[in-house]
N, CA, C and O atoms as a GROMACS GRO file, in nm:
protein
  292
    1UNK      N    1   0.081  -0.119   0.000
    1UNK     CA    2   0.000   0.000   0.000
    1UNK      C    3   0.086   0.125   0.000
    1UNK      O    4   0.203   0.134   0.037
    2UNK      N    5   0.004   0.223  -0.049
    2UNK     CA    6   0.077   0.404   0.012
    2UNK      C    7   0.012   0.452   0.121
    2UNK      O    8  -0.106   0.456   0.154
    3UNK      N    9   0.138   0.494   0.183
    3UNK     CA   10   0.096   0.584   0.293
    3UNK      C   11   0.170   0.738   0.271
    3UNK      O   12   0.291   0.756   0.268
    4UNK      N   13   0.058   0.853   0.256
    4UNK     CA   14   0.087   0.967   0.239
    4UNK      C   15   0.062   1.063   0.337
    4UNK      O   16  -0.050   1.096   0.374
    5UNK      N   17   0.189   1.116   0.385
    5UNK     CA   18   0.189   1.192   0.527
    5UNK      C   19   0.202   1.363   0.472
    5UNK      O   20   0.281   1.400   0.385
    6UNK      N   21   0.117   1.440   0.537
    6UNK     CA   22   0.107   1.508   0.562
    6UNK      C   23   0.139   1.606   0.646
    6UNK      O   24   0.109   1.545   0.749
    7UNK      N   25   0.190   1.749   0.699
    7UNK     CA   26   0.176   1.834   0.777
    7UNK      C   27   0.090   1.871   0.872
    7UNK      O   28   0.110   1.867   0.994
    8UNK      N   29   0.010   1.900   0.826
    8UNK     CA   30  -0.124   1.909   0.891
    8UNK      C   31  -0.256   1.877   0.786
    8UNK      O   32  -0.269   1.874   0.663
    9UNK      N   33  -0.347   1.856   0.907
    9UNK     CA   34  -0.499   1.831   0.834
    9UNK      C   35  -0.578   1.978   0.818
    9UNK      O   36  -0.587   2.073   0.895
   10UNK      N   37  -0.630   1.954   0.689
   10UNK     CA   38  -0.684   2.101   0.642
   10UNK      C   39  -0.599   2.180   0.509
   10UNK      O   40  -0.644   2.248   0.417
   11UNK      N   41  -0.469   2.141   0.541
   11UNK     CA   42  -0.412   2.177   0.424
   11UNK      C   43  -0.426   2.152   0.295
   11UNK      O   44  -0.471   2.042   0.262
   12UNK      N   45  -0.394   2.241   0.204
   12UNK     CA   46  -0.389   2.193   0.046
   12UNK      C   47  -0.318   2.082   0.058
   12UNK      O   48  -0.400   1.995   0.025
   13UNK      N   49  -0.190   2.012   0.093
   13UNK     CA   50  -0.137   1.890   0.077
   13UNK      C   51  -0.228   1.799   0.139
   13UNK      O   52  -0.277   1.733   0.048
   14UNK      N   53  -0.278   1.759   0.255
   14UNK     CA   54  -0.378   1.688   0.309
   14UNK      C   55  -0.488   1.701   0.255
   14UNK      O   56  -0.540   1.592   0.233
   15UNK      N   57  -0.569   1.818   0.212
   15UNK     CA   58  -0.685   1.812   0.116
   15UNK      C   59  -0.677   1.747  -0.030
   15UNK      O   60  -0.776   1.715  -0.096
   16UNK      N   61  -0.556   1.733  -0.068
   16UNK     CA   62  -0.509   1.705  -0.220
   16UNK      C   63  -0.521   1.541  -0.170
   16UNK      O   64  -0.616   1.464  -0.190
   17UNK      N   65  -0.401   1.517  -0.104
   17UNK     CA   66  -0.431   1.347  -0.071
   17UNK      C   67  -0.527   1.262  -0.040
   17UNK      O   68  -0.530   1.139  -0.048
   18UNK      N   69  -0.645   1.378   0.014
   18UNK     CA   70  -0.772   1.315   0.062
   18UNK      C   71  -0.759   1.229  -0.064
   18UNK      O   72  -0.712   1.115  -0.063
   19UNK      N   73  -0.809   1.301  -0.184
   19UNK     CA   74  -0.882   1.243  -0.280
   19UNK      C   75  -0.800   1.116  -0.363
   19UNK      O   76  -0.846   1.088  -0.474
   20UNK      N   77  -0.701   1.051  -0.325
   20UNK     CA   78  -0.635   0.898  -0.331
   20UNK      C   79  -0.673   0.838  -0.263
   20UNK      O   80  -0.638   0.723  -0.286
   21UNK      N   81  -0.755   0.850  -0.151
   21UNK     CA   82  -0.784   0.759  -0.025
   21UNK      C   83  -0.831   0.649  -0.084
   21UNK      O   84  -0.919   0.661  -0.169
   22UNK      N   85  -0.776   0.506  -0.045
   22UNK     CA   86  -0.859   0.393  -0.142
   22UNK      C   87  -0.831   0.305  -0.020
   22UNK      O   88  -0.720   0.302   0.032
   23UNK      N   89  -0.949   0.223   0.030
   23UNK     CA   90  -0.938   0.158   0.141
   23UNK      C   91  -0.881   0.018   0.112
   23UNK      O   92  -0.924  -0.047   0.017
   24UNK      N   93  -0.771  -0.037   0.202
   24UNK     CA   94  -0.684  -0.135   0.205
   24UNK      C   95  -0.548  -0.093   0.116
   24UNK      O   96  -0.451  -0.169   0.121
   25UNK      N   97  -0.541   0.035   0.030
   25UNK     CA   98  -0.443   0.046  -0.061
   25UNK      C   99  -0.389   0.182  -0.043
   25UNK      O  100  -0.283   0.193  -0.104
   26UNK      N  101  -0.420   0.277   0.013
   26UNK     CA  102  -0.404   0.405   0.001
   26UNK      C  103  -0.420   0.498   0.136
   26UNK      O  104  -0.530   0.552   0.147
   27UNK      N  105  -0.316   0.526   0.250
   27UNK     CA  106  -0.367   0.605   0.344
   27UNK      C  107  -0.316   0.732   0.342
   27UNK      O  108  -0.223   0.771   0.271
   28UNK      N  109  -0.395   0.812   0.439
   28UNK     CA  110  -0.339   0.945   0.470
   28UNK      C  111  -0.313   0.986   0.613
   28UNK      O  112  -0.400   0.976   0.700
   29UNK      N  113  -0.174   1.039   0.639
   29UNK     CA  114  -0.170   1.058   0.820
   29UNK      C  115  -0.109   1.217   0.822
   29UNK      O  116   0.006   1.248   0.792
   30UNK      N  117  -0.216   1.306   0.864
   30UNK     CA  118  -0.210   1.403   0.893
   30UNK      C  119  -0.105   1.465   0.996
   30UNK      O  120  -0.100   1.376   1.081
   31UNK      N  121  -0.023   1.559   1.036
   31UNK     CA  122   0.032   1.658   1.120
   31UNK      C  123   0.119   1.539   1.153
   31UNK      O  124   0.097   1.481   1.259
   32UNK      N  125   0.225   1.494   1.068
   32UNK     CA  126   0.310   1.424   1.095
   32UNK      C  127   0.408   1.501   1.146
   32UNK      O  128   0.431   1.616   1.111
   33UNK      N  129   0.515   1.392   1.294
   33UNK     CA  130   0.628   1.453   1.309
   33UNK      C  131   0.746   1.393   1.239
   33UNK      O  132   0.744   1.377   1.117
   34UNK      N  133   0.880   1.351   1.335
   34UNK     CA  134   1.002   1.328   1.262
   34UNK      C  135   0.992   1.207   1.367
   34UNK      O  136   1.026   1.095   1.328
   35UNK      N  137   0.962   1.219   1.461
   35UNK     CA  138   0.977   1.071   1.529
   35UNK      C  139   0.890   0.972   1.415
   35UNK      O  140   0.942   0.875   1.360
   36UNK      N  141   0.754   1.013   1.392
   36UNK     CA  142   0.682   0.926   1.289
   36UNK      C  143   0.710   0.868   1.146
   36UNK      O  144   0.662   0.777   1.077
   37UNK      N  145   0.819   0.968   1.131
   37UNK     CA  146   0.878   0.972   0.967
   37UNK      C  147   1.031   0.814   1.027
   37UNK      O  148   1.055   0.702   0.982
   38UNK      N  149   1.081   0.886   1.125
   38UNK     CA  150   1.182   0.784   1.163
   38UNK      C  151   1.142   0.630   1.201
   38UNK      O  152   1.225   0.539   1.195
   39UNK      N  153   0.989   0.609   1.247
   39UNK     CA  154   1.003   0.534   1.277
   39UNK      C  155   0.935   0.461   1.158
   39UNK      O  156   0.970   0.345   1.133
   40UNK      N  157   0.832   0.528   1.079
   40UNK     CA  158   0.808   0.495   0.943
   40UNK      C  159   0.935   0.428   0.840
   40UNK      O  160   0.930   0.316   0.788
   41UNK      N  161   1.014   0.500   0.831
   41UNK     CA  162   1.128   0.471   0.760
   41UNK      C  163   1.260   0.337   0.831
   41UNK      O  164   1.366   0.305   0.776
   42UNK      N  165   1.219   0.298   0.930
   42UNK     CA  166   1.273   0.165   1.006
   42UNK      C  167   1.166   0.039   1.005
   42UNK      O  168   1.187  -0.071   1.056
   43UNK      N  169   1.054   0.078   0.940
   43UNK     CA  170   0.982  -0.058   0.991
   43UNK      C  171   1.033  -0.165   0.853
   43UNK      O  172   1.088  -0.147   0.745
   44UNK      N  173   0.981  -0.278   0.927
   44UNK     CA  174   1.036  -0.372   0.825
   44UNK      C  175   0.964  -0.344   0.707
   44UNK      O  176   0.866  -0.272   0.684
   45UNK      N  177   1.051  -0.437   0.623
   45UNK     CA  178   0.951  -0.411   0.460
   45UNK      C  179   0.814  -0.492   0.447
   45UNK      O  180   0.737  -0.464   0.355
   46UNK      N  181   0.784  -0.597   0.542
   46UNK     CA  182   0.672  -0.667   0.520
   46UNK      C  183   0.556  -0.649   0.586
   46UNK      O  184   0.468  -0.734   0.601
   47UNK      N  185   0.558  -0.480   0.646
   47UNK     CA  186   0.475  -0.430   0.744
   47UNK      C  187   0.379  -0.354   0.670
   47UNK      O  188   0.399  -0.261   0.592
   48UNK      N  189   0.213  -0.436   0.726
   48UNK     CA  190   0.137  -0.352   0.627
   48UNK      C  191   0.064  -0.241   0.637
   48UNK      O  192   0.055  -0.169   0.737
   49UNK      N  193  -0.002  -0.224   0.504
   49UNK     CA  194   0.010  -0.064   0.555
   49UNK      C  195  -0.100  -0.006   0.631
   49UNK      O  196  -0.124   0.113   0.649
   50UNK      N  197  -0.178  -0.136   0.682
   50UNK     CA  198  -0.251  -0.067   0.839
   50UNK      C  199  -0.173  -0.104   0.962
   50UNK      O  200  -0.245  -0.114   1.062
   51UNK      N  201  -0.076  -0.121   0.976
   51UNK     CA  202   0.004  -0.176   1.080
   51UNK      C  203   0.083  -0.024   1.071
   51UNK      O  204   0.061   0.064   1.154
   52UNK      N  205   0.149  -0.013   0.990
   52UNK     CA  206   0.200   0.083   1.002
   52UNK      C  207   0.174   0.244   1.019
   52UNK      O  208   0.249   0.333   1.059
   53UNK      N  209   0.023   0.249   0.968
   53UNK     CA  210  -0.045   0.387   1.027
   53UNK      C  211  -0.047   0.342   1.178
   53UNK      O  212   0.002   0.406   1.271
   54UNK      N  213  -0.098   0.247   1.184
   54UNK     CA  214  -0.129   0.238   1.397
   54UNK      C  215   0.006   0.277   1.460
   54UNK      O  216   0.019   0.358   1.552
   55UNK      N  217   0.166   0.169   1.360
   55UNK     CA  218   0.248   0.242   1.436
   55UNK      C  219   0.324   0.367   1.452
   55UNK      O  220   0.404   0.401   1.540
   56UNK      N  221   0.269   0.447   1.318
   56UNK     CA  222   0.289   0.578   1.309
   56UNK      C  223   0.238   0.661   1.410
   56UNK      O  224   0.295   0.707   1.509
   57UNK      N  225   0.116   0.675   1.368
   57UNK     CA  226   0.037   0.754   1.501
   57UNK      C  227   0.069   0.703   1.601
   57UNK      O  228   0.044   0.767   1.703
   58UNK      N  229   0.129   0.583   1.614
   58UNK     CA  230   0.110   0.604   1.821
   58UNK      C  231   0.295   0.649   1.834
   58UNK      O  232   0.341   0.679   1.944
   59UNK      N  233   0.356   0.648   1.750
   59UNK     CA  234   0.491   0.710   1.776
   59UNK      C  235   0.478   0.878   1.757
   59UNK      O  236   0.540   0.961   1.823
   60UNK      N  237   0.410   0.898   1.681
   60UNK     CA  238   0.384   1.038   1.685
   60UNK      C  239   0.320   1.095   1.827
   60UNK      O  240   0.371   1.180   1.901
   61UNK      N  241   0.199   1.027   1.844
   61UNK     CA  242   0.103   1.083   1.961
   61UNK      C  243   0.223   1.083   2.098
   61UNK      O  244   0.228   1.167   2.188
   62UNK      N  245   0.330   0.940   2.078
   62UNK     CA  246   0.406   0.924   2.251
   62UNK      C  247   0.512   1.024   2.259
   62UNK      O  248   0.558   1.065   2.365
   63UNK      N  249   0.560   1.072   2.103
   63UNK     CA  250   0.664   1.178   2.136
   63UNK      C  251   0.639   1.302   2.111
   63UNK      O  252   0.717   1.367   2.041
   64UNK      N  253   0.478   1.380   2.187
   64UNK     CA  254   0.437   1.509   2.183
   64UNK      C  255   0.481   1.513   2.333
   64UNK      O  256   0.425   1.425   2.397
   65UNK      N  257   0.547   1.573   2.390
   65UNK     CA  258   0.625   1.651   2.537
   65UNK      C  259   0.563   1.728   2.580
   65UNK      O  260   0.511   1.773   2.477
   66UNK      N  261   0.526   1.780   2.654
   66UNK     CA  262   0.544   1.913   2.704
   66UNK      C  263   0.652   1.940   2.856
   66UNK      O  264   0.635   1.890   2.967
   67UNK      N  265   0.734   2.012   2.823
   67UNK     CA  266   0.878   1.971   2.900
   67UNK      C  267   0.864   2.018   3.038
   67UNK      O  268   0.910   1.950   3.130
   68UNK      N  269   0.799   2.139   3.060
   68UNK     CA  270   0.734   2.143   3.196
   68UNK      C  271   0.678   2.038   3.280
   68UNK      O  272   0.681   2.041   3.403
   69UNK      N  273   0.617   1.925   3.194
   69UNK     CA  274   0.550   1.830   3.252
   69UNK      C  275   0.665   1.717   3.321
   69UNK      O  276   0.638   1.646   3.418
   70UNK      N  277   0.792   1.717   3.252
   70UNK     CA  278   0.873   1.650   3.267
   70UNK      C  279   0.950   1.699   3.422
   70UNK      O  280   0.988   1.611   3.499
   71UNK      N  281   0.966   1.829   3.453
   71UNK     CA  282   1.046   1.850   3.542
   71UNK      C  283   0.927   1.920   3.664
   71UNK      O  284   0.978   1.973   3.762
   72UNK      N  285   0.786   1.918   3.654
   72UNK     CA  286   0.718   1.904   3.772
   72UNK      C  287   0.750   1.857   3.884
   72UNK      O  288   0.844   1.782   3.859
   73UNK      N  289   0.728   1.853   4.002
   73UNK     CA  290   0.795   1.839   4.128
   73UNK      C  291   0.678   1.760   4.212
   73UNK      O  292   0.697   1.727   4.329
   0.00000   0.00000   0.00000
């Protein structure tokens, strides 16, 4: 399958990709980061391509910080 990542949702690039969406063959993952792109770009080659949106987004969603939160007391 393709998976076509995006910046954000709403955009001309994300509005443009909408219209490839083809179910089982074609996804779209909005407001991608670089952890998601890295970990996109390490998965094995026989990983499909709904496996790999789930593990996109949840590498994206675990490496949003907020660094205050980190050094709370």
């Amino acid at each position: 399958g393709v998976l076509l990542v995006t910046d954000m949702f709403g955009g001309t690039p994300s509005n443009i990709s909408l219209t490839f969406l083809e179910e089982n063959k074609v996804e779209v993952i909005s407001g991608v980061n670089l952890p998601m792109l890295i970990k996109l770009a390490t998965l094995p080659e026989n990983t499909t391509l709904s496996e790999s949106v789930k593990i996109a987004e949840k590498a994206g969603r675990d490496n949003i910080i907020v660094a205050s939160n980190l050094i709370k007391k």
